[in-house]
N, C-alpha and C positions, 0 to 999 in steps of 0.2 A: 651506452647510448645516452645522449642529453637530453633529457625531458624539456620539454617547455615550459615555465613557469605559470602559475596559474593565470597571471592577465595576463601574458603572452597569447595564451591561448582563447581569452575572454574578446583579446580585440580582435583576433583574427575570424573570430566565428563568436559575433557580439550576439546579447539580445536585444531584441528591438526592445523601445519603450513600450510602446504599447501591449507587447507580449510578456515586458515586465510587470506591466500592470495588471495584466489580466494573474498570471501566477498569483502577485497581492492580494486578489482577490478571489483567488481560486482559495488561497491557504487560509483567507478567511471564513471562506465557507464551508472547507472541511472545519476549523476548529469549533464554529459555531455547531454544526451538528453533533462533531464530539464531546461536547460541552454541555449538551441538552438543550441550546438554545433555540436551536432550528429543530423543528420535529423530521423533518427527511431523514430517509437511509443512507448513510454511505455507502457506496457500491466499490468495489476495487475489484477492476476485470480489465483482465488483459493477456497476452501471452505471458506462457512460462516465462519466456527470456526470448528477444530479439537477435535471431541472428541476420535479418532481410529490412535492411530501413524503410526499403519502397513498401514492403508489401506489410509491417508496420503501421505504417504512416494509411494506408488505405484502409486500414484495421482503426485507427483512430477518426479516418471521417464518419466510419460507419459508426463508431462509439459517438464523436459529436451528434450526429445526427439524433440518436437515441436518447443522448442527453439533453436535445432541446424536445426533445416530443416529451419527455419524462419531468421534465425540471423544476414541478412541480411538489413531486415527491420522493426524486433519486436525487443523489450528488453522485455521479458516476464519476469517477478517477479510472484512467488509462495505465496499466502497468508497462512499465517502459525497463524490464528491469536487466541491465547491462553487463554488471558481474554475478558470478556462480558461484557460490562456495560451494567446496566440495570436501565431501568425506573419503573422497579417494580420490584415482588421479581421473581427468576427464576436463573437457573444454572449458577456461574457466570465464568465457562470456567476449561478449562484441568489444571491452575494451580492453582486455588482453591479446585477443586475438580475432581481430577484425577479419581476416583471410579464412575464417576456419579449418582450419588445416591442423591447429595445435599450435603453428609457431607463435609465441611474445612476440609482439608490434604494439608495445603501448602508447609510443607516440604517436602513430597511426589512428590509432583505436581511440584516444581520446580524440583524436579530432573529428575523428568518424563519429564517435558516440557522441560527441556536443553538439556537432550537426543536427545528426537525429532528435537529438531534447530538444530543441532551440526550434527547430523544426513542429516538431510535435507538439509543442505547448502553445503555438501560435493556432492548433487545430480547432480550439475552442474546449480543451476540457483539460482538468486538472492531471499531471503526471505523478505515478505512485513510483517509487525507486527504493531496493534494498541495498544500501549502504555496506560494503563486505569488507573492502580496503581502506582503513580510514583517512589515511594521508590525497586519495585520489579526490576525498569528498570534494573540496575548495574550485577543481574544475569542471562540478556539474549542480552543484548544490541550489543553484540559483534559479536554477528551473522546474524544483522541484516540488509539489501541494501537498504531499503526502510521503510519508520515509516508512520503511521496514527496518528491523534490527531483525537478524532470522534466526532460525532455530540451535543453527550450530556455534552462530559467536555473540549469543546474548547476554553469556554468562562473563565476557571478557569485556576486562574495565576498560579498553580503550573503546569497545564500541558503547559503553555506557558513558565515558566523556565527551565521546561525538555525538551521542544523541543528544548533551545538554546544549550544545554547540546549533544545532540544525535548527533553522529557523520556522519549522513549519509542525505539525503533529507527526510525532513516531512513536509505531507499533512493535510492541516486545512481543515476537514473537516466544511460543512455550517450549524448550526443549525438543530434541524428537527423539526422549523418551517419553514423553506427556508431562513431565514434571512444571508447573506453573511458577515454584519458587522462584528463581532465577530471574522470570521474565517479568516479575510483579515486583522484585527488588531492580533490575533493572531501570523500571519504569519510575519508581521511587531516587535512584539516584543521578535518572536523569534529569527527572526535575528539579535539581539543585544546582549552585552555580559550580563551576570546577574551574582548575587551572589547566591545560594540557601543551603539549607542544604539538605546531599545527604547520604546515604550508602556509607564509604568508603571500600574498599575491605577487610579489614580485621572484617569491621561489624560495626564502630564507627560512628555516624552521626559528619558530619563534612563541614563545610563552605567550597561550591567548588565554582570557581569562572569559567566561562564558556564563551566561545569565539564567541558565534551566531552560527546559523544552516547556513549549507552550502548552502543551494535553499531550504525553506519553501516555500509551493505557497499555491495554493488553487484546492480543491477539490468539483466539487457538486455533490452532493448524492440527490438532490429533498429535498421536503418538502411537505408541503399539497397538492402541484401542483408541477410537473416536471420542472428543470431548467436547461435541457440540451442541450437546442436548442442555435442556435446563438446566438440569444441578449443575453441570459444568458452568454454564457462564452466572450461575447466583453464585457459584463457590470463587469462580474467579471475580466479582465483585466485592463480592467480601471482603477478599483478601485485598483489593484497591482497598479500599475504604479504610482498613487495618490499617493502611499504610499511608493513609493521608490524603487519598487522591480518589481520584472521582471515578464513580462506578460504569464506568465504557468498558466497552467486549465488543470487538468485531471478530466473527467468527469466518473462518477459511472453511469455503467447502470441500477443496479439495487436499491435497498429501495426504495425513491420516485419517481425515475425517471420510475422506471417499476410499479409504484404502487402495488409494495410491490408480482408483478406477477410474476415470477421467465421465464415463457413464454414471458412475452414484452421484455427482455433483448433482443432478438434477433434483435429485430425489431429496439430497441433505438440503438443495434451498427449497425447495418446497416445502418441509417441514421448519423452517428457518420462517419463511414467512407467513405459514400458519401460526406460531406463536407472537413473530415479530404485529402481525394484525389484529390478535388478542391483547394486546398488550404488552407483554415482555418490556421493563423498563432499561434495561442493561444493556440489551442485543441493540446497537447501534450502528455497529456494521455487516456486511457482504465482503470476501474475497470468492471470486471465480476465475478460474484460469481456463481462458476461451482465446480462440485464434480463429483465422479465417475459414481454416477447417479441421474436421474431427483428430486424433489421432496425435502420434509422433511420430520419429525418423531420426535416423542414426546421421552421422556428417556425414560417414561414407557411403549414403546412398549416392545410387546412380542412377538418373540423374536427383539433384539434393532439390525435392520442392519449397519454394517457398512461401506459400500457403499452410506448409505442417509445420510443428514446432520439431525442434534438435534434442530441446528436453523432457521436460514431463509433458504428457498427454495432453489434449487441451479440449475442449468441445469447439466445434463448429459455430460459424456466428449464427447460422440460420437455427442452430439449436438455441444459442444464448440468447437471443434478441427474446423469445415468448418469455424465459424467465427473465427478465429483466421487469416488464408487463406484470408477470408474478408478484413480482420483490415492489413494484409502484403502487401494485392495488393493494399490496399489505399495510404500507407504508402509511396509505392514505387512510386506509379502515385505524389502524392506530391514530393516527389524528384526531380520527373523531370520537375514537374510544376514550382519550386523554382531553377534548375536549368537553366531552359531555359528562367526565369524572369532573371534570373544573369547574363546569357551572352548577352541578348539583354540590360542590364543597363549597362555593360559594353562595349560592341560595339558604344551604344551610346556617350559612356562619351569618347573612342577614337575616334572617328570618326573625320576627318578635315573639320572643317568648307569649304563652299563653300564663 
């Protein structure tokens, strides 16, 4: 089967300008907060993985909506996330196989899935996308605020040359043994320029020469044992900083950190933003994996809802919406925690000696 070549695909399912601009500005507003420049939280919630555009896409008005009543103290990011890797055999996501059935239709499924982006970034909030296939990146990249590197292909160089490539912040995710090595050298060589061989837009593999990722950091997701507590994200700090690079942790409430409960998510953000409103200078981010409602489901259910997620569990919106509220008022008591340390180190620093 012949693929479409990346601008083949770009014209026939363009982005608008104005939804290219908003992206612009969406990826600026994640990097500023990854950056420490914005004191907001980054929020990354959304479905496990998309196998329903419609009912997607209405999971997105309801995240807009919450991002403008919030926007003061969330950056909420939509996870839109299209490919699956997998440790074994099982559906590998809406652009492989757009029909859920199992069969390969990628050239279906890209056009399907660009819709959906193209679609969903016009909804007014930033899209998060984990990056699995590096060669497919060139026909969806463009719509993207936020990237993941995930647990199983952190450790491999080609997703560490695509992350220097991507023009937006990407999360090294930690092994899913817990091992942080990997994801924090990841993070270190994406920041660098690299040469790789890539899709160019009109379909020809060709030597692209790439400039480092604008704020790579690190992400933990658990591993056999939870690693979302303090010493977790000061140790994964550290070990930024060893390495050059600036001390960001978003922390995934759910895979290991909920042991895999879709129910403890609640519980890990609420202790996420008990620290994050004390202070915590590191914890910069949220992932939560929430869908329209509670639960999963298999493909072969009969009939296949589209309200439940295909893959990992998810919390219901009507659950997600009070922590989101949560994770705002942490947000913002942190604000004022960091402001009222700034004017007392500044009062300090003028004050006249006696």
């Amino acid at each position: 089967m012949l693929l479409p070549a990346p601008a083949e695909l770009h014209t026939a399912v363009p982005l608008p300008p104005a939804t290219a601009e908003a992206v612009a500005a969406h990826r600026d507003a994640v990097t500023a907060v990854l950056g420490h420049r914005d004191p907001r939280l980054l929020v990354v919630v959304g479905p496990c993985s998309v196998h329903d555009t419609e009912a997607a896409l209405e999971y997105a008005d309801l995240l807009a909506g919450a991002a403008r009543r919030l926007a003061d103290d969330l950056v909420l990011v939509l996870r839109t996330y299209l490919e699956k890797p997998r440790t074994g055999l099982g559906w590998k996501g809406l652009l492989d196989s757009p029909a859920l059935e199992g069969k390969s239709d990628l050239a279906a499924g890209l056009r399907t899935g660009r819709a959906f982006l193209v679609e969903a970034a016009g909804r007014g909030v930033p899209l998060a996308y984990e990056f699995v296939d590096p060669i497919l990146a060139p026909y969806v990249a463009d719509t993207v605020s936020w990237a993941a590197i995930g647990a199983r292909t952190v450790a491999s160089q080609p997703h560490r040359h695509l992350a220097s490539w991507l023009p937006m912040p990407v999360g090294m995710k930690n092994c899913v043994s817990g091992d942080l090595a990997p994801a924090v050298a990841a993070a270190q060589v994406a920041a660098h320029p690299h040469a790789l061989p890539m899709l160019s837009p009109e379909g020809r593999l060709v030597l692209t020469e790439t400039v480092g990722n604008p704020h790579p950091h690190l992400v933990l997701r658990g591993g056999t044992t939870p690693n979302h507590g303090a010493d977790h994200v000061a140790r994964g700090a550290d070990l930024l900083a060893a390495s050059g690079l600036p001390r960001t942790v978003v922390v995934d409430a759910s895979h290991g950190n909920s042991g895999k409960d879709h129910n403890r998510q609640a519980e890990v953000v609420a202790e996420l933003a008990r620290r994050i409103g004390d202070g915590e200078p590191a914890l910069t981010g949220v992932m939560i994996e929430s869908y329209l409602s509670d639960g999963r489901q298999e493909l072969t259910a009969q009939p296949l809802r589209r309200d439940v997620s295909v893959t990992d569990a998810c919390l219901g919106w009507k659950r997600t919406e009070p922590l989101l509220d949560v994770l705002a008022l942490a947000s913002r008591r942190r604000g004022r925690t960091i402001a009222t340390a700034t004017a007392a180190t500044a009062s300090a620093t003028t004050a006249t000696p006696v």
